[in-house]
C-alpha positions in Angstrom: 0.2 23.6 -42.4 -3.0 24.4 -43.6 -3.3 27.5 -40.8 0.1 28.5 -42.9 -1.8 28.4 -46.3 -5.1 30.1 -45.3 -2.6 32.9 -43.9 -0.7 33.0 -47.0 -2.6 35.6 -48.6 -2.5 38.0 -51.8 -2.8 41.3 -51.8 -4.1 43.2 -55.1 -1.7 46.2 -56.6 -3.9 49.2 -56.5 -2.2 52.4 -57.3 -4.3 54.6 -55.0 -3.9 52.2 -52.1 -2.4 54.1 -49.0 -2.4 51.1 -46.6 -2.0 47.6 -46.5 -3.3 44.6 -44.3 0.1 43.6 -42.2 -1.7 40.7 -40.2 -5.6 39.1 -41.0 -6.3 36.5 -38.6 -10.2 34.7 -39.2 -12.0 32.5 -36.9 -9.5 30.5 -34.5 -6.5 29.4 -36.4 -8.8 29.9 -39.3 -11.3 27.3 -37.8 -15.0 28.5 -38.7 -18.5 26.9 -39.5 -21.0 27.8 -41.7 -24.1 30.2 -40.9 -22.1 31.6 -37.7 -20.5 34.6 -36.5 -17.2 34.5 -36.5 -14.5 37.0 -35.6 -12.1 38.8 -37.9 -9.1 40.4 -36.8 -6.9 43.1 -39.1 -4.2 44.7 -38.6 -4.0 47.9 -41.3 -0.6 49.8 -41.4 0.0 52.9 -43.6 2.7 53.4 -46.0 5.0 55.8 -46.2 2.7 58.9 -46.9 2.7 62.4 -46.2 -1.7 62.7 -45.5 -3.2 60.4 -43.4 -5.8 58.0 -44.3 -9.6 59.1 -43.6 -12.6 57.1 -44.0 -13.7 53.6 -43.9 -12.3 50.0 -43.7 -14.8 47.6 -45.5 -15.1 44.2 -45.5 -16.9 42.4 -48.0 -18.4 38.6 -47.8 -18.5 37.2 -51.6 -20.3 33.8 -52.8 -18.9 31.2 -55.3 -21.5 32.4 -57.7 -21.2 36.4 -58.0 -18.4 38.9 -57.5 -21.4 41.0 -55.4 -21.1 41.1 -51.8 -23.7 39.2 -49.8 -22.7 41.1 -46.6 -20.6 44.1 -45.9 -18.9 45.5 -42.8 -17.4 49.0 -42.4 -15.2 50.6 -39.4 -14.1 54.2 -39.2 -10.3 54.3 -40.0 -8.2 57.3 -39.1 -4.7 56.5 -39.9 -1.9 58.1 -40.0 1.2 58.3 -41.6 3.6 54.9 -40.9 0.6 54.1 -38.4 -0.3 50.8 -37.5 -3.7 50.1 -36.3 -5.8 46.7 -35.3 -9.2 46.9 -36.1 -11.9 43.5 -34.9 -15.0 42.5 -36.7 -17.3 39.6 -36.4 -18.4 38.0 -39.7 -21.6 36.7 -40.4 -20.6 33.2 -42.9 -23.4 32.7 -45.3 -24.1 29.1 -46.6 -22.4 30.2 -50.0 -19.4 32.3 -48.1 -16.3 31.7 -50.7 -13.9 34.8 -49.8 -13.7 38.4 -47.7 -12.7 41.3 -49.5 -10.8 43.9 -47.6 -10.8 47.3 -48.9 -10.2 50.9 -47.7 -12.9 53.5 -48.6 -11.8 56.9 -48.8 -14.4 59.9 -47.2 -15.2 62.1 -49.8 -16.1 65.9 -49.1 -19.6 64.8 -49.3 -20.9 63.3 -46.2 -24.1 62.0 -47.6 -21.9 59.9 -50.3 -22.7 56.2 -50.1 -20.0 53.8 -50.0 -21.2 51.9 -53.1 -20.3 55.0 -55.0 -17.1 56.0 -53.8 -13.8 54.2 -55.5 -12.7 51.1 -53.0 -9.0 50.1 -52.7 -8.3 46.4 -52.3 -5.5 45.6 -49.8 -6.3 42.3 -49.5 -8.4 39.3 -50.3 -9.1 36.5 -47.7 -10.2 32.6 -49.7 -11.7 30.9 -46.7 -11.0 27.6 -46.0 -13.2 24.6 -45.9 -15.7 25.0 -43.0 -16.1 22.4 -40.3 -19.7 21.1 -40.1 -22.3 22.0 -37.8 -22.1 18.9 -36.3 -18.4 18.6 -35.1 -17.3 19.6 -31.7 -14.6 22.8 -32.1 -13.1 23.3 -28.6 -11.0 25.9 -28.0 -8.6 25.3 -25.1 -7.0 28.4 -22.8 -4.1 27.6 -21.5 -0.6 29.6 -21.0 1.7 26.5 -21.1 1.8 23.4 -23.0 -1.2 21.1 -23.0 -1.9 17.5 -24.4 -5.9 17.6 -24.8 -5.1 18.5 -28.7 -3.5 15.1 -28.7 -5.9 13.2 -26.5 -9.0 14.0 -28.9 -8.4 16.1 -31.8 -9.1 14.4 -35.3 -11.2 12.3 -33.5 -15.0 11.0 -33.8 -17.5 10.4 -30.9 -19.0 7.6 -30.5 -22.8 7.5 -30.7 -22.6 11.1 -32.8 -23.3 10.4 -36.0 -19.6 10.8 -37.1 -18.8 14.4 -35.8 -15.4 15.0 -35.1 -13.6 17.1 -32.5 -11.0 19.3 -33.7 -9.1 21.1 -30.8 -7.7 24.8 -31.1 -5.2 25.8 -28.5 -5.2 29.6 -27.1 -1.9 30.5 -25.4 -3.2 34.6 -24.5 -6.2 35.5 -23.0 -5.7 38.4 -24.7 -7.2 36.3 -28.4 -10.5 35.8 -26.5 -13.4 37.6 -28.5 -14.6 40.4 -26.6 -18.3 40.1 -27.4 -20.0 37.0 -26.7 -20.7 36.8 -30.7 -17.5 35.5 -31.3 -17.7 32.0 -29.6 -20.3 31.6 -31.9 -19.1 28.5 -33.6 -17.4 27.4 -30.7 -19.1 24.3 -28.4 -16.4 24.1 -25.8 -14.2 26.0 -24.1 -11.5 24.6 -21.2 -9.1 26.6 -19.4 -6.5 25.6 -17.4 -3.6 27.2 -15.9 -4.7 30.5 -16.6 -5.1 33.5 -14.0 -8.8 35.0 -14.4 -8.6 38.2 -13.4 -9.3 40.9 -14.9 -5.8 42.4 -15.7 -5.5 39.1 -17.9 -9.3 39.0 -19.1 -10.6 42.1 -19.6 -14.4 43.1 -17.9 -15.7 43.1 -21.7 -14.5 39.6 -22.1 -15.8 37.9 -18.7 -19.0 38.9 -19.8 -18.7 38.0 -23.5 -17.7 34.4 -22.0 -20.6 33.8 -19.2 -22.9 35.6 -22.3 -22.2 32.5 -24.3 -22.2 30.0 -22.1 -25.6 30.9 -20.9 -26.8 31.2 -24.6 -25.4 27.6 -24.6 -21.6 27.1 -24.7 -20.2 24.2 -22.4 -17.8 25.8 -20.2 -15.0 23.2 -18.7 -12.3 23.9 -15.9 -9.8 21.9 -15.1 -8.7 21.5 -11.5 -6.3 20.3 -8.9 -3.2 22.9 -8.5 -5.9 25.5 -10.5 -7.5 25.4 -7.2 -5.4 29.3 -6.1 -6.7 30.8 -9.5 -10.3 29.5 -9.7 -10.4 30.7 -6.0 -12.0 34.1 -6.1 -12.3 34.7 -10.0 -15.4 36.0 -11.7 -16.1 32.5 -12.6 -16.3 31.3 -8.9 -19.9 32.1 -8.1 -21.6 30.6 -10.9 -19.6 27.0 -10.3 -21.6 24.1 -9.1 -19.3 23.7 -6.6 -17.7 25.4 -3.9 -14.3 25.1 -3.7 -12.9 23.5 0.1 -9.6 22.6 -0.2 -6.7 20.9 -2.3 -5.2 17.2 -0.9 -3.0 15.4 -2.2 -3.7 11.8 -2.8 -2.7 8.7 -4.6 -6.0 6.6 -4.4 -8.5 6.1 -7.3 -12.1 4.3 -5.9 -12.2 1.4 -8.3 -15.8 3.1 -9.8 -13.9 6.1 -10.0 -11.0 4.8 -11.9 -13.2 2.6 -14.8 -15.7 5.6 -15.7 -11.8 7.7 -15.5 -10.4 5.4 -18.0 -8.1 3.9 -15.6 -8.8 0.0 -16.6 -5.9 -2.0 -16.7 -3.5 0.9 -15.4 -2.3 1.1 -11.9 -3.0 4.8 -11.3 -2.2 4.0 -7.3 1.3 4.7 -7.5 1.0 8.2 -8.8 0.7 11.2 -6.2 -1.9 13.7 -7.8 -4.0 17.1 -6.1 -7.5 16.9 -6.0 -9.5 19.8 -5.1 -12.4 19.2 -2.4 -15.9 19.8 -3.4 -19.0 20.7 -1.7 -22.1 20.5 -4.3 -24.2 23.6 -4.4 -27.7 23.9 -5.7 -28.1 22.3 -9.1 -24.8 20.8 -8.5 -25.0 17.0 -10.9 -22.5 14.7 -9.5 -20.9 12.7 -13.1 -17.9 11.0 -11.6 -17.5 11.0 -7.6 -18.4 8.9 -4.5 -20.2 10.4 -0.9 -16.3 11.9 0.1 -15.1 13.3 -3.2 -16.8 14.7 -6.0 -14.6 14.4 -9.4 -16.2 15.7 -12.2 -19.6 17.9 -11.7 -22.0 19.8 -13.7 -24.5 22.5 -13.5 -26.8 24.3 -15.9 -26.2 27.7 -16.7 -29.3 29.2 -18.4 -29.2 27.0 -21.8 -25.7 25.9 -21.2 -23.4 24.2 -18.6 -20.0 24.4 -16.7 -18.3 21.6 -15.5 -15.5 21.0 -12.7 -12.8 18.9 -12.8 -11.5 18.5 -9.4 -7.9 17.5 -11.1 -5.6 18.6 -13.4 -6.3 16.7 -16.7 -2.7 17.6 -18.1 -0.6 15.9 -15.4 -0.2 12.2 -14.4 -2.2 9.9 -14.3 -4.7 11.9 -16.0 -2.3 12.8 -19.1 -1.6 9.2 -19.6 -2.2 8.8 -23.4 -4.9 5.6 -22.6 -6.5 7.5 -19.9 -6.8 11.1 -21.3 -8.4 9.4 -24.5 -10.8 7.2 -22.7 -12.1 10.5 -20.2 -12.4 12.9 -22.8 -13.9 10.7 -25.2 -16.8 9.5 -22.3 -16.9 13.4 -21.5 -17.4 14.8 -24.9 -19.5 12.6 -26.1 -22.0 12.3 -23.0 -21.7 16.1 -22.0 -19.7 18.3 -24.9 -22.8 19.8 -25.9 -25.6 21.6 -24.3 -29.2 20.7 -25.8 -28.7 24.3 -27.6 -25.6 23.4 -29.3 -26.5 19.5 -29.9 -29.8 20.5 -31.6 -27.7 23.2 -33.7 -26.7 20.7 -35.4 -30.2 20.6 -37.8 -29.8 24.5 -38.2 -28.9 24.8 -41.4 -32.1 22.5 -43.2 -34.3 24.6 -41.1 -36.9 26.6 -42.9 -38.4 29.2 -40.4 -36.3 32.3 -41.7 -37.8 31.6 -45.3 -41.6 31.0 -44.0 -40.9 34.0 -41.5 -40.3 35.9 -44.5 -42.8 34.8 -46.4 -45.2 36.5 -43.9 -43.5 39.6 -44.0 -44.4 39.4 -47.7 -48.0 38.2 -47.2 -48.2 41.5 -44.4 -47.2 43.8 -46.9 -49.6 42.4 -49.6 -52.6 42.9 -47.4 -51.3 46.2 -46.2 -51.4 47.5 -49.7 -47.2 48.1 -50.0 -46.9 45.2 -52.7 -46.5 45.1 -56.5 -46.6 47.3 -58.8 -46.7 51.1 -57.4 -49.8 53.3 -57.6 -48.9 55.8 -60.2 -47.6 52.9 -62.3 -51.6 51.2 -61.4 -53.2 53.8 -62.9 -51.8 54.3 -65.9 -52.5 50.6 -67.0 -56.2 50.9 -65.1 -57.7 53.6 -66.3 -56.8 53.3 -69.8 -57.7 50.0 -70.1 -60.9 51.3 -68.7 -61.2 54.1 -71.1 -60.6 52.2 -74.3 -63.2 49.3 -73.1 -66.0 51.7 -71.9 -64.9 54.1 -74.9 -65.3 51.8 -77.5 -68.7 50.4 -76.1 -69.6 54.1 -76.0 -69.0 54.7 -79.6 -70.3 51.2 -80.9 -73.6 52.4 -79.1 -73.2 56.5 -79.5 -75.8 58.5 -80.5 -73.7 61.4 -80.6 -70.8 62.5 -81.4 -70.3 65.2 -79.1 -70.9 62.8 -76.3 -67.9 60.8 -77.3 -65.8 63.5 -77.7 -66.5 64.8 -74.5 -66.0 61.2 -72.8 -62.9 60.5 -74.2 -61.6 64.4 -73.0 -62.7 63.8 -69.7 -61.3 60.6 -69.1 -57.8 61.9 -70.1 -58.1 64.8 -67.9 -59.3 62.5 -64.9 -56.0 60.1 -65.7 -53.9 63.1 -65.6 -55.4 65.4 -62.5 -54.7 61.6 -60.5 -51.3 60.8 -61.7 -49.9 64.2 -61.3 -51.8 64.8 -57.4 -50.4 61.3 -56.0 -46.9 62.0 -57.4 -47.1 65.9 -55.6 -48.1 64.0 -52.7 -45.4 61.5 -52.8 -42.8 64.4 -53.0 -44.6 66.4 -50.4 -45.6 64.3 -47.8 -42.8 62.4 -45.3 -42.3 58.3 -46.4 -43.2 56.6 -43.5 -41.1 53.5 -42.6 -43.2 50.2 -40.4 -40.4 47.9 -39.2 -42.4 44.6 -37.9 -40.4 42.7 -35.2 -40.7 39.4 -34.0 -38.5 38.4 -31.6 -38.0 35.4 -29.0 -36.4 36.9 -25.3 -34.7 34.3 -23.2 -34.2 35.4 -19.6 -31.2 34.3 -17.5 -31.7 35.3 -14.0 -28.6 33.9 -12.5 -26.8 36.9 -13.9 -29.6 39.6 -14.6 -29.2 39.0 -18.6 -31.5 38.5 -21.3 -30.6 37.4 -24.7 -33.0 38.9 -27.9 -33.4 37.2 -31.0 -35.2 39.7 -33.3 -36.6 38.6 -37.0 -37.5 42.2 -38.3 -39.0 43.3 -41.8 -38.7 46.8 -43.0 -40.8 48.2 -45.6 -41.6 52.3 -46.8 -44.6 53.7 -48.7 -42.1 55.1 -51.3 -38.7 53.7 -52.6 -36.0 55.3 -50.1 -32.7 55.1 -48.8 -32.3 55.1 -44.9 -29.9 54.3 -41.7 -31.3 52.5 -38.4 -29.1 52.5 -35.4 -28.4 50.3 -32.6 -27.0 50.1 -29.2 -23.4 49.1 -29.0 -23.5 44.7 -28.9 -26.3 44.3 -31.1 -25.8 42.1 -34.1 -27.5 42.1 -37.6 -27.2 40.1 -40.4 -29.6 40.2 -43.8 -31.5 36.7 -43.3 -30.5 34.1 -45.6 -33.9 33.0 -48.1 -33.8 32.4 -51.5 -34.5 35.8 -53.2 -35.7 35.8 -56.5 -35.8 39.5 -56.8 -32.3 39.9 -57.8 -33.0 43.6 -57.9 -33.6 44.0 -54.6 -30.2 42.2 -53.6 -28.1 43.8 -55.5 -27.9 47.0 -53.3 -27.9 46.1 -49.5 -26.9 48.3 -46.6 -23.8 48.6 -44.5 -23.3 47.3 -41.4 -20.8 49.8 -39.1 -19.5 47.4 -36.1 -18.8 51.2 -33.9 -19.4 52.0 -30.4 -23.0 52.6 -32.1 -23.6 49.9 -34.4 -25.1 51.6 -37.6 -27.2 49.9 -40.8 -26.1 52.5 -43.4 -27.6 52.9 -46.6 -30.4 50.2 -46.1 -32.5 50.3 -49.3 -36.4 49.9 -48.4 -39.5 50.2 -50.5 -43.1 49.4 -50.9 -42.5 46.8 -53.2 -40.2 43.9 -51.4 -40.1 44.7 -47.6 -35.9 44.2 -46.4 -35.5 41.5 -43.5 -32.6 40.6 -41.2 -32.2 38.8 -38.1 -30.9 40.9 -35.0 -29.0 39.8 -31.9 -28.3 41.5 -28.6 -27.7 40.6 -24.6 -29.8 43.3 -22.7 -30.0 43.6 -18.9 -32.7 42.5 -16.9 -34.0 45.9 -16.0 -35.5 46.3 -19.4 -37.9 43.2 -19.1 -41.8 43.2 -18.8 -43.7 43.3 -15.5 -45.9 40.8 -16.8 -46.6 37.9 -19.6 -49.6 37.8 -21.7 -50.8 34.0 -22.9 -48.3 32.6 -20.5 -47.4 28.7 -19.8 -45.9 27.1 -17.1 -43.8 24.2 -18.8 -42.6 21.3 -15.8 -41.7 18.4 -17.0 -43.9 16.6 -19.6 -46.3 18.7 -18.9 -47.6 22.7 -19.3 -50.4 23.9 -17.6 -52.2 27.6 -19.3 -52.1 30.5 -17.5 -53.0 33.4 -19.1 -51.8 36.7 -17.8 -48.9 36.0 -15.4 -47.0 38.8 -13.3 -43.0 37.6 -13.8 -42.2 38.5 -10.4 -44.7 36.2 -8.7 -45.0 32.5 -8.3 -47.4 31.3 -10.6 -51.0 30.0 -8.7 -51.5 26.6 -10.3 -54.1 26.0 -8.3 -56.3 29.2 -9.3 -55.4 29.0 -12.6 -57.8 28.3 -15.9 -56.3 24.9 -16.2 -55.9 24.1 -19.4 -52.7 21.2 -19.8 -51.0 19.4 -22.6 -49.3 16.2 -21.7 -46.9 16.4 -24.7 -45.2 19.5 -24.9 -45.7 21.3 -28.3 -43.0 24.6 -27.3 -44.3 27.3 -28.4 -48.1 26.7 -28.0 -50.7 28.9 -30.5 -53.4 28.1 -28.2 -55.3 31.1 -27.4 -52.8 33.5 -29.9 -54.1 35.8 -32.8 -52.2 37.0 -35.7 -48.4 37.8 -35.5 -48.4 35.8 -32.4 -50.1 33.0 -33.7 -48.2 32.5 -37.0 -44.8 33.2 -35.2 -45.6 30.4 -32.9 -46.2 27.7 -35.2 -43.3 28.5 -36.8 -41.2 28.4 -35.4 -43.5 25.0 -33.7 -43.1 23.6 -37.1 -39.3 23.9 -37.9 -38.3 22.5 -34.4 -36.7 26.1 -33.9 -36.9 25.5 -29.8 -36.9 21.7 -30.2 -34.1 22.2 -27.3 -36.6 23.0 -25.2 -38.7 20.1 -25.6 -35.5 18.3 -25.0 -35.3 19.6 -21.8 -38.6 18.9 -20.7 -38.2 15.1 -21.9 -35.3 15.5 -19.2 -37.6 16.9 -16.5 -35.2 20.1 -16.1 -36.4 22.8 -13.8 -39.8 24.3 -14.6 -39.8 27.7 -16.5 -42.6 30.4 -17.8 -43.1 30.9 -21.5 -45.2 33.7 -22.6 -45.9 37.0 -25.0 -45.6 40.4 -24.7 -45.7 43.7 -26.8 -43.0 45.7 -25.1 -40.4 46.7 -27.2 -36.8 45.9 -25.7 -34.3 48.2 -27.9 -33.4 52.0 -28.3 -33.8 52.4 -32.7 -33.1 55.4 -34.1 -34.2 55.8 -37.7 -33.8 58.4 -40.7 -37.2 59.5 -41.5 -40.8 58.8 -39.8 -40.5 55.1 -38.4 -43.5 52.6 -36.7 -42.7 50.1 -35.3 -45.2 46.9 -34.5 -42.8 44.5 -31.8 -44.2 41.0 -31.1 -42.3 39.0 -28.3 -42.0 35.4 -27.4 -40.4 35.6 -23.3 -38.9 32.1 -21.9 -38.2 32.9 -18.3 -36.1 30.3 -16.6 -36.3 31.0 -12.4 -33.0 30.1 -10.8 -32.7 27.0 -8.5 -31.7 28.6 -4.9 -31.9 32.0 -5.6 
């Protein structure tokens, strides 16, 4: 019912509106949480008109408190006449997110025309619903016939989880799945069943949108016995913790198999079920199984995990109401959340964007690109230095000709400055610094890397400019409280194309402009080596320096230099960027996953610094860039 309502939208009479939003589907089933990426799907159909439709569909993000956008998409939109069209974003969702405004935004004749001053129509305005919290478990389940895991679990809370609830969204076509790995963002678990996985029904761009997630820390489930024939041979095969032997029939529970399965008090022996055979594989954690049959299993898959079910939860015994509330409750609670996801939870009280940004500002203080501008310097400077020195001169003159002539040099010397810094200004190119600092995980297993990039761009003069990105990268503006309500009132566009494009980015030498960047990059583009490196196993990291990635690190050559108690990231040994980056994010428990892991005694990984810059930018205008990078390299057991 309330899917029903959020759909029920109004559209806005505009008399110059040529088009008009036939279908706007947000999140899954409207499903969303706050501060995530979440995908948007419109369909835009034309009217009956004689010209097609050239330029722009924009989507605005609003806040309860102002009718001004907070974030702003754009697509090209060439449509024409009775022309229907789908057209995908993926939203950003502020903390204050209250509605998205749809509009089309004609091209003028001018190319160079911005879109805040071209004449928007409205086709339609989106009220989003409540958002779930950060804390509840949203589980998205892929399945093309009926399934009862909505009923097992959905509306309920987890024990031992500080009251999150699960609320369960079924998918009936693959087709819905996002095709960029942004778009599970707010999604913790995904389970398929009974669906074929190849790639005529999930396209290439959405296996790897799916494994790019769940190695950025998604929980990845699979349901088993007659899914035995599709699991077989699909993309997902290789990177199970199992292999897969055979399928038996059987109608035997081990009793420590049938209490942890939820099978107390039910006779579950008279019921003739197919259990896939497992062999463990490296990594391979055993959760429910004896020495002959291995029921459930799990494996970590870069920060998150995939788990097996050797049978079919949505048949007898297992879809017994008793029984499928008792194993998913056990399994959700123990295992629905990677250490990523679990520790998400906190993400929204965290401070490090604000602090990060506060840096930015203290950088361009000290680089001389803060407060007030020069010309506007010296024409409060120097005459306050004229009139002080002036009138001492004439309370002590001797002369007047010596006045005079002080007080008509002065003026020319005020004049001869102001006017040769503003011909320079208008003759010499602005130059544009973006400083990036950014944290690189590396995930081996399938020759990806994910980037998180914090990046602060500031001019030497007040200018308007675009910076482009390679298709997949994500930007948002980062969420601090601004008190410079000039500066946010006029903030670029963000073009989700095959290149993805900030448009119209206002920059400056006053208030440097900061957003947060996301991308999945292959291996190939990683560093040869690691600068101020550790060697985290365990409880314990030992300092290495310099470390090539490619080779084992020597722990017994090595300048030992050990903490028992895991601080992740370290500033030992750092300078500047590096050094207030680290305890930053050190601080604000930004990788407090990681220390989680360690507590657990996971599988040793490198964590180090480099300079390297990772990502193609183009950029209107002279552009420097200064990259600082935080690597985690995580080596792959058995490979």
């Amino acid at each position: 019912m309330k899917t029903v309502l959020f759909l029920s939208l109004f559209s806005v009479s505009v008399a110059l509106s040529v088009a008009e939003a036939a279908d706007v589907n947000f999140g899954f089933n409207g499903r969303y949480k706050t501060g995530t990426w979440v995908p948007l799907r419109i369909t835009v159909e034309s009217k009956a008109q004689p010209t097609p439709f050239t330029g722009n569909l924009v989507v605005d993000v609003q806040s309860f408190s102002s009718d001004t956008h907070t974030e702003r998409y754009a697509t090209e939109l060439h449509l024409r006449a009775s022309e229907k069209q789908e057209k995908n974003f993926y939203i950003y969702c502020p903390k204050n997110a209250a509605q998205l405004v749809v509009q089309l935004v004609p091209r003028t004749s001018s190319k160079n025309t911005a879109l805040e001053n071209t004449q928007p129509s409205v086709i339609q305005e989106v009220p989003l619903q409540t958002p779930l919290s950060r804390k509840d478990y949203l589980v998205l389940v892929l399945t093309e016939s009926g399934d009862k895991l909505k009923r097992f679990i959905d509306k309920k809370q987890l024990t031992g989880s500080d009251g999150a609830q699960v609320h369960v969204e079924p998918l009936q076509d693959s087709s819905l799945l996002p095709q960029d790995w942004i778009g599970y963002n707010a999604v913790d678990v995904l389970v398929i069943r009974q669906t074929v996985l190849t790639e005529r029904r999930i396209s290439k761009a959405q296996q790897t949108a799916l494994l790019d997630w769940v190695q950025r820390g998604g929980t990845l489930i699979l349901s088993g016995g007659n899914n035995f024939s599709i699991l077989r041979g699909s993309f997902l095969e290789p990177f199970l913790p199992v292999e897969l032997k055979s399928v038996k029939k059987t109608d035997r529970l081990p009793n420590p198999v049938r209490e942890k399965l939820g099978f107390q008090g039910l006779n579950a022996n008279s019921t003739v079920f197919e259990c896939i055979q497992f062999a463990s594989k490296v990594g391979c954690e055993t959760l429910i199984g004896t020495e002959e049959q291995i029921y459930v299993a799990k494996r970590k898959f870069g920060d998150g995990q995939i788990i097996c079910l050797a049978f079919d939860y949505n048949t007898l015994p297992f879809s017994e109401q008793q029984v499928g509330e008792t194993f998913w409750h056990g399994l959700l609670s123990r295992y629905g959340k990677s250490a990523r996801h679990f520790i998400d939870q906190y993400a929204l009280v965290l401070q490090h964007e604000e602090k990060i940004h506060e840096e930015f500002l203290s950088t361009s203080a000290k680089a001389g690109l803060i407060g007030v501008p020069i010309v506007k310097l010296l024409f409060i400077l120097l005459p306050i230095y004229l009139l002080s020195f002036g009138g001492l001169l004439f309370y002590f003159r001797k002369s007047k000709q010596k006045g005079r002539t002080y007080w008509i040099g002065g003026c020319v010397l005020v004049l001869l400055s102001a006017s040769t810094i503003g011909a320079a200004r208008n003759v010499l190119p602005s130059s544009i610094t973006a400083d990036q600092l950014s944290i690189l995980s590396v995930y081996p297993e399938r020759q990806r890397a994910h980037l998180l990039s914090y990046i602060s761009v500031r001019a030497t003069a007040r200018a308007e400019t675009s910076i482009g990105y390679t298709k997949d990268s994500f930007i948002r503006y980062q969420e601090v409280e601004d008190s410079h309500v000039e500066h946010r009132q006029k903030i670029g566009t963000l073009f989700q194309d095959s290149q993805v494009q900030l448009r119209e980015l206002p920059v400056g030498p006053w208030y440097p402009t900061t957003y947060v960047k996301e991308v999945f990059l292959d291996v190939s583009k990683l560093p040869r080596a690691l600068e101020n490196a550790w060697y985290v196993t365990g409880k314990e990291m030992t300092y290495l320096g310099d470390v090539a990635l490619d080779a084992d690190p020597d722990l017994s050559t090595a300048s030992l230099q050990q903490q028992m108690t895991p601080q992740i990231p370290p500033d030992t040994e750092l300078k500047g960027k590096r050094k207030w980056f680290a305890r930053i994010l050190r601080q604000e428990y930004v990788l407090r996953h990681l220390e989680a892991e360690a507590a657990a005694s996971l599988p040793p990984y490198l964590i180090g610094w480099t300079s390297q810059g990772f990502t193609n930018v183009s950029v209107d205008g002279n552009v420097k860039t200064d990259d600082e990078t935080l690597v985690i390299f995580r080596p792959t057991p058995g490979l």
